[in-house]
C-alpha positions in Angstrom: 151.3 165.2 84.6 148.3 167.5 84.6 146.4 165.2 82.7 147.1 162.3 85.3 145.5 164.8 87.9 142.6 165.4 85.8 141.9 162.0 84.9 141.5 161.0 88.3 139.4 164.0 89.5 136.9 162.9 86.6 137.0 159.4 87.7 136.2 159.6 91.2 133.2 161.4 91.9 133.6 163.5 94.9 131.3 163.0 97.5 127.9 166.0 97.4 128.4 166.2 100.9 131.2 166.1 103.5 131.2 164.9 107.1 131.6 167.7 109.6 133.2 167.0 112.7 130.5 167.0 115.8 130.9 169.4 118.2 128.7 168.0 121.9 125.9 169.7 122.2 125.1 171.3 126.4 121.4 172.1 126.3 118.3 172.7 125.0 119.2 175.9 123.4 122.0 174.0 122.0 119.8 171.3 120.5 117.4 173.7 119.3 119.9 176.2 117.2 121.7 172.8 116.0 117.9 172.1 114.5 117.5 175.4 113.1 120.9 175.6 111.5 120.7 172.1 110.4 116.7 172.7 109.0 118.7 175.7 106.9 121.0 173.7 105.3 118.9 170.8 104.0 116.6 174.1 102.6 119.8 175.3 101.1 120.8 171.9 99.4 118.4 169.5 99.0 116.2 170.1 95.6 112.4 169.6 96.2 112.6 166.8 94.5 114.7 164.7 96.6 113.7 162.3 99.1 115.6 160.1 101.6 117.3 163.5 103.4 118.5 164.3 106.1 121.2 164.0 108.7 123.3 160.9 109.2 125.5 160.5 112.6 128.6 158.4 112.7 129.2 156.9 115.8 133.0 157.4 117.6 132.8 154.4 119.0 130.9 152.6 115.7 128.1 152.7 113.4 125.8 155.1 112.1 122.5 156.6 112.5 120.4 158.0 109.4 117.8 160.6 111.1 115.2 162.1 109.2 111.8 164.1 110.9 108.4 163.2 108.4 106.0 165.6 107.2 103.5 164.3 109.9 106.3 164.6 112.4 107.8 161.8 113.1 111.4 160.8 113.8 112.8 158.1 111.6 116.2 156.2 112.9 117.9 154.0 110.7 120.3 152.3 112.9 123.0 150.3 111.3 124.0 147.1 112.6 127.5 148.1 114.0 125.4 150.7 116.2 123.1 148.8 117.3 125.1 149.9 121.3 123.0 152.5 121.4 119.6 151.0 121.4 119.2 151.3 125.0 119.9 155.1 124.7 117.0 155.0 122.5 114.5 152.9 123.9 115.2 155.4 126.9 114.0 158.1 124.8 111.3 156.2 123.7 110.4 154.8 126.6 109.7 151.4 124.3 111.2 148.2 123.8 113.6 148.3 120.5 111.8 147.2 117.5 112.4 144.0 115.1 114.8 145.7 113.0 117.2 148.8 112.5 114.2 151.1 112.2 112.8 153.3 115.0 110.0 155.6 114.9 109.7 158.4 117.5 107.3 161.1 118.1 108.7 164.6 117.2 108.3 165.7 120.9 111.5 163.3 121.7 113.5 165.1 119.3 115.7 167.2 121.7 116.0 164.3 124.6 117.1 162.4 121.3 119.7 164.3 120.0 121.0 165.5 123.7 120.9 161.5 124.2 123.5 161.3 121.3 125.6 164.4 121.6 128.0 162.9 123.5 128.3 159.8 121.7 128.6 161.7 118.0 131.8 161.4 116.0 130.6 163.5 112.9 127.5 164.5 111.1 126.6 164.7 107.4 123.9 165.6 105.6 122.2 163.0 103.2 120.2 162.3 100.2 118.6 159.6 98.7 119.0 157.1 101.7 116.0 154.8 101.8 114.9 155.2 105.9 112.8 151.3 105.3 109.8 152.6 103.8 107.0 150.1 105.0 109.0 149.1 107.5 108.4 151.4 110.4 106.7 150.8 113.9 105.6 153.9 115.7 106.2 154.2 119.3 
């Protein structure tokens, strides 16, 4: 029997990281200690290495949103097609017309009208690794 167990454990790769559930953020301050805490744990476990990190929101209502802030300070959305809802929300914060496809580029200084955009509208968040944010594809608003 124990064999059984540990045969599947060593099949099934268990995933590095775990959605959390989202908890709406109110304000500002909110926002802001949500960035620090979340700046801390890609520190904590993401190897310098890496690329392709950061946060990726599911959607309650459908779809998911890869986020990740550049070295030169930009805000890269990768918006899957199944959340493509939200654009409007975005384009708001933008204040720009949605672009060709699921990427979005955003200046840094929308980050907290971004994520106080989305609060509400956030299922769960987890951090990622590796996800590919459509290098050459981007269009800067």
């Amino acid at each position: 029997m124990q064999d059984a167990v540990d045969a599947e454990n060593n099949g099934a790769a268990k995933p590095r990281f775990r959605p959390v559930p989202w908890s709406a953020l109110e304000s500002p301050a909110d926002v802001e200690l949500w960035i620090e805490e979340h700046n801390l744990a890609l520190k904590e476990h993401i190897a310098p290495h890496e690329t392709g990190y950061g946060v990726c929101f599911t959607l309650a209502e459908g779809g998911t949103i890869h986020m990740q802030t550049s070295a030169d300070g930009a805000i890269i959305l990768d918006v899957d097609a199944e959340a493509d809802w939200v654009a409007p929300l975005i384009a708001a914060v933008a204040q720009a017309e949605p672009p060709q496809g699921a990427m979005w580029v955003l200046p840094d200084d929308k980050l907290v009208q971004l994520i106080m955009g989305l609060s509400s509208l956030i299922a769960t968040s987890t951090l990622v690794a590796g996800h590919h944010f459509g290098r050459g594809q981007r269009r800067r608003y």
